[in-house]
C-alpha positions in Angstrom: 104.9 132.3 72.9 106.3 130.9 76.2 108.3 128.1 76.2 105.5 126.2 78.3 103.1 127.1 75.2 105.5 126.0 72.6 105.7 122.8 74.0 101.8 122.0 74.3 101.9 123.1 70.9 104.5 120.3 69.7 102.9 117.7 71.9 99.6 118.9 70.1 100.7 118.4 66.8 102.5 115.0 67.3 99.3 113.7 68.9 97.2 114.6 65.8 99.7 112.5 63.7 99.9 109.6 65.7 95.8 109.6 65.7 95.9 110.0 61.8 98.4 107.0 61.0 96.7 104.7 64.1 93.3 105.6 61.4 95.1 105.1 58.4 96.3 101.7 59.4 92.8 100.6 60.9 91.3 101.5 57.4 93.8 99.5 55.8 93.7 96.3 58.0 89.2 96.3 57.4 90.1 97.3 53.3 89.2 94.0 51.6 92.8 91.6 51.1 93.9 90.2 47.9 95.1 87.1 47.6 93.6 83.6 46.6 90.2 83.6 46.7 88.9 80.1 48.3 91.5 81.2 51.4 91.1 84.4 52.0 87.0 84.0 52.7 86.0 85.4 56.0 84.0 82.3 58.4 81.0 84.7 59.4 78.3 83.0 57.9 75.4 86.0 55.8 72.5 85.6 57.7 69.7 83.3 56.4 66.4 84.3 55.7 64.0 82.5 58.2 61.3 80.8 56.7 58.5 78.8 58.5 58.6 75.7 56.1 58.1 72.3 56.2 60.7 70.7 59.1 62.4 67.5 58.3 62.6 64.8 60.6 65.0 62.6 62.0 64.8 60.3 65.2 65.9 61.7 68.6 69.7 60.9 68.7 72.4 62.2 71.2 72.3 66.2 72.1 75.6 67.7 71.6 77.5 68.5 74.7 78.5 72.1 75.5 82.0 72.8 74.1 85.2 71.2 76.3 86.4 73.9 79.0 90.1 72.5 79.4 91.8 73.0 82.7 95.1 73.3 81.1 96.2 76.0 79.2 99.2 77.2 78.0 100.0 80.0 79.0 101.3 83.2 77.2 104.8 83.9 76.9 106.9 86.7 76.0 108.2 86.6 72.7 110.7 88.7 70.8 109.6 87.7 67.5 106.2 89.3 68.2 106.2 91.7 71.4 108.1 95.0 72.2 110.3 94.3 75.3 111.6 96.5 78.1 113.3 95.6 81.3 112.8 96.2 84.4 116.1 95.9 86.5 116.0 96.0 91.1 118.6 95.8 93.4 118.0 92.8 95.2 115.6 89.8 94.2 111.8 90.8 94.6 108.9 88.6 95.9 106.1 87.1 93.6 103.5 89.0 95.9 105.1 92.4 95.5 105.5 91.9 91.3 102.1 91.5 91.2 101.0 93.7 94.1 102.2 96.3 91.9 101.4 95.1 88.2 99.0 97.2 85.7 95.5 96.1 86.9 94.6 96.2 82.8 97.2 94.1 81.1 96.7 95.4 78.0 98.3 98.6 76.3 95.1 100.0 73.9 93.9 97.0 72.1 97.1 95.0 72.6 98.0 92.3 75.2 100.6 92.9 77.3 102.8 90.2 79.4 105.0 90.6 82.6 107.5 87.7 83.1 110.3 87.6 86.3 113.5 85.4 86.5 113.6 83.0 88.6 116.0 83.2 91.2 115.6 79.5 91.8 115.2 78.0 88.5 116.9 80.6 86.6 113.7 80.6 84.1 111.8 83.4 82.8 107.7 82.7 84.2 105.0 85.1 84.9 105.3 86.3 88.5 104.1 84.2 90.8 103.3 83.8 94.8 106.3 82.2 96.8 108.6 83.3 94.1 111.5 85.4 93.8 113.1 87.3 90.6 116.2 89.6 90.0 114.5 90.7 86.9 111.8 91.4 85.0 110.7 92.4 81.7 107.2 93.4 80.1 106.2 92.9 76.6 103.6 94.4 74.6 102.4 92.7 71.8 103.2 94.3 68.1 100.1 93.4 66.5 96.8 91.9 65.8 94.1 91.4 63.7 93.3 94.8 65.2 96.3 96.4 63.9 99.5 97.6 64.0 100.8 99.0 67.6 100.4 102.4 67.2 102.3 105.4 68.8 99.4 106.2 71.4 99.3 102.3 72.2 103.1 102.5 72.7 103.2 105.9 75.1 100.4 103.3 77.4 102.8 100.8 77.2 105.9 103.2 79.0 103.1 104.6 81.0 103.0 101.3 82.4 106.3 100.0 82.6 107.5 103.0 84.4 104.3 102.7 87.2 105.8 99.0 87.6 109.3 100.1 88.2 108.9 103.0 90.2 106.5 100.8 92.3 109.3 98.2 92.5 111.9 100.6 93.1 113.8 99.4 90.1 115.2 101.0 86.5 112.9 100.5 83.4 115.2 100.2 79.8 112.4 100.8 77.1 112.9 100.1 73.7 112.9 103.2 71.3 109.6 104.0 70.0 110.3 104.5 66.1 111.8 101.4 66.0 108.9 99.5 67.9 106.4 101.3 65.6 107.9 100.6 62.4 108.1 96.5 63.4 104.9 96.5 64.3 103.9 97.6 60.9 106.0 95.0 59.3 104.4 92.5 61.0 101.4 93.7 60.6 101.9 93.7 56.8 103.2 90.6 56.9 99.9 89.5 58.9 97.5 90.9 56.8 99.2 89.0 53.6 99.0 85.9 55.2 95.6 85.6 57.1 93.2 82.9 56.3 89.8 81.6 56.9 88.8 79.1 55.0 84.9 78.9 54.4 82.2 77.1 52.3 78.5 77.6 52.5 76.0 74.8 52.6 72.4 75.7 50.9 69.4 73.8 51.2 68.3 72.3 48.2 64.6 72.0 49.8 62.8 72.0 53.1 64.8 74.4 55.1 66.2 73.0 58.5 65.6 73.3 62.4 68.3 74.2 64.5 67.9 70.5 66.6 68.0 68.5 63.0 71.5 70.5 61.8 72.6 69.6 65.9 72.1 65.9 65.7 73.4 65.2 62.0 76.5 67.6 63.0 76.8 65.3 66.1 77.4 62.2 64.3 80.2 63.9 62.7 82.0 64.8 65.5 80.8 68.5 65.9 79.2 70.0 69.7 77.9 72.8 70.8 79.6 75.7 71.2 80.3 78.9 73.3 78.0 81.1 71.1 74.7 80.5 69.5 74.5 79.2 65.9 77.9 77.8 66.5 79.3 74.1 66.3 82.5 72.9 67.1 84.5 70.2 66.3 87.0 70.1 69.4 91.0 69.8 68.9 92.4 66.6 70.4 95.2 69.3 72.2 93.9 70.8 75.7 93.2 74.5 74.9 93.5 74.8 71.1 91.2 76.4 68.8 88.6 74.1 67.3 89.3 72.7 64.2 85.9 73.4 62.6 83.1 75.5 63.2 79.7 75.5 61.9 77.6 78.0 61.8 74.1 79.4 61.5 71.6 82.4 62.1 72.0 82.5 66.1 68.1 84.1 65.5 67.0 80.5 64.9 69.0 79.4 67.6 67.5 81.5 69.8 63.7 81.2 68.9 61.1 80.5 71.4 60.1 77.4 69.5 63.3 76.6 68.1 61.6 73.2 66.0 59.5 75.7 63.7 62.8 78.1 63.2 64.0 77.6 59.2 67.7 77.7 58.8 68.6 77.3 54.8 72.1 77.6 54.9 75.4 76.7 56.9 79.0 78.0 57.2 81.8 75.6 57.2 85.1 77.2 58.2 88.5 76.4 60.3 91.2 79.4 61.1 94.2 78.4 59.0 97.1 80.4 61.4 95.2 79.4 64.5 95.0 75.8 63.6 98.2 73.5 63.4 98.3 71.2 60.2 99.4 68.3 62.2 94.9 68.2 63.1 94.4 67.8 59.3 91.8 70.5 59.6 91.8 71.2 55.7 91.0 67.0 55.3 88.2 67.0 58.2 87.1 70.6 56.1 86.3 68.2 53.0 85.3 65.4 54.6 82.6 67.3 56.5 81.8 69.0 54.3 80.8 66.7 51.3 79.4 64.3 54.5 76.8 67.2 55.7 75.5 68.0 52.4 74.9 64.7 51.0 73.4 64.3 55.3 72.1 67.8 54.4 70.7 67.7 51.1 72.6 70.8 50.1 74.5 72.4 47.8 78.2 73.2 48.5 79.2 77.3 48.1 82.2 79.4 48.4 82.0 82.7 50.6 81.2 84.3 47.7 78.3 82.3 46.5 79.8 80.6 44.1 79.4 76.7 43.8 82.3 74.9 45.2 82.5 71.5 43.5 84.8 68.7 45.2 87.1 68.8 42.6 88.2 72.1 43.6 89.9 70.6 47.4 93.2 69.9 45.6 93.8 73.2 44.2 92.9 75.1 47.6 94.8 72.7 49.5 98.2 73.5 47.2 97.1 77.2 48.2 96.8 76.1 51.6 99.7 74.3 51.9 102.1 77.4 50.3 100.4 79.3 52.7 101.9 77.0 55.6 105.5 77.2 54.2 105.1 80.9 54.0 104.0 81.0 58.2 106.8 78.8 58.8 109.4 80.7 57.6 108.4 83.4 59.4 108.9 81.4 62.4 105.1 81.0 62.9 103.6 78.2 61.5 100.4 77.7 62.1 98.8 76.8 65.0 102.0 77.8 67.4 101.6 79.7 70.5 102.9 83.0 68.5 100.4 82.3 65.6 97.4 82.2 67.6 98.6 85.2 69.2 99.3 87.0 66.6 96.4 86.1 64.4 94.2 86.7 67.3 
């Protein structure tokens, strides 16, 4: 065998490996989790059986307003805690224009984001490359992992792929973190993810005459809750300019969607918030309750768990003592919930 041959052959065989672990670890991360029940329930509501019943009837009150588009955002940054860095090192400071003339057109590396900050020459500050800018260095980071996963070894060889197209197009030096290192954090975190992942969910069933999309609207409305992005989905907004919403409420989109959308039956609702993606400091476990109890006695329904269980009242403490161990445990890991890396990482 030539020497050419032999090394197909090796590159071959590592390939096959890195496909095998990047399967094993996407069957692990969709395997069901363990941990306490009432947190670990998923917010995607079963779908409802429609039923063309008798509609109840309320008077015409406000229509919900589409769901806030902020103007501010902030953005993402590169951070060491959850993203593989490499550096990019030039001889002389570089413009804004030309960084970005010659960035990755996808800034993702598989299914995970990736980030390109420069130093500022004039405010000494690590930013994301920008027009009328210069930097005398750069660094790119790839994110270790999501709720899609670990970063895997075929995710990491796009990631170099990419940093070393950026540096040769800047006429710099690339210094790339070594892959079995980057690999093995990601699964740590990963693990560390998956242990600690939370969305909290209760199910509100009709006790009678099922619902029409426009009655659960305008009793949802006087609650705080508006439309949202998608159909079947409510929001109740965060007071904080481009954070998640602290509730959601959600229905068949089906009914939603109907041509006559007063004779579509909807019999049961989906209460949830996003415990890493939501900070404490929005009380989105106290608004849970209180909305809750409020749309079911509004409602006239019963109050479920995800798994179809009922979910009496009394039960808020002991979920919130969950819910707040659950905090402490984010926060030591330097990622309490709702922070920029939290909603990045649980994302």
């Amino acid at each position: 065998m030539s020497p050419l041959q032999l090394s197909l052959a090796v590159l071959g065989v590592l390939l096959l490996a890195a496909l095998g672990a990047h399967g094993w670890w996407q069957a692990r991360r969709r395997a069901v989790r363990q941990g306490p029940a009432p947190l670990e329930a998923e917010a995607v509501p079963r779908e409802p059986t429609l039923e063309r019943t008798a509609e109840p009837t309320l008077d015409d009150g406000p229509v919900p307003r589409s769901e806030p588009t902020f103007t501010r955002r902030a953005a993402a940054r590169v951070d060491a805690l959850i993203d593989a860095i490499a550096t990019l090192t030039v001889e002389a400071p570089i413009s804004g224009e030309t960084v970005l003339a010659h960035a990755p057109t996808s800034r993702r590396a598989g299914g995970k984001p990736l980030l390109i900050e420069g130093l500022n020459t004039t405010s000494a500050e690590w930013e994301a490359p920008a027009p009328g800018q210069h930097y005398r260095e750069l660094q790119v980071g790839v994110q270790l992992a999501n709720r899609a996963g670990a970063l895997n070894e075929i995710e990491y060889s796009e990631f170099v792929q990419k940093v070393q197209a950026l540096a040769e197009g800047l006429g710099g030096l690339a210094d790339l973190p070594d892959m079995l290192d980057v690999v093995a954090r990601a699964r740590e975190l990963d693990g560390f993810a998956s242990e600690h992942d939370a969305q909290l969910a209760m199910r509100l069933v009709a006790r009678g005459p099922a619902w029409s999309p426009g009655y659960i609207q305008q009793h949802a409305a006087h609650h705080g809750f508006v439309a949202g992005a998608l159909p079947g989905r409510l929001v109740l907004p965060a007071a904080e300019e481009g954070a998640p919403p602290v509730l959601s409420l959600q229905f068949d989109p089906q009914a939603a969607l109907a041509e006559e959308p007063e004779q579509a039956a909807v019999r049961e609702l989906t209460l949830a918030f996003d415990v890493p993606q939501t900070a404490p400091d929005a009380a989105p476990f106290a608004a849970w309750c209180a909305a809750g109890e409020a749309l079911a006695a509004a409602l006239d329904a019963t109050l479920h768990d995800d798994g179809g269980q009922p979910l009496a009242p009394q039960a808020f403490p002991a979920i919130g003592e969950a819910l707040q161990q659950l905090y402490g445990a984010l926060a030591r890991r330097d990622l309490a919930a709702g922070s920029a890396v939290a909603r990045r990482l649980f994302s």
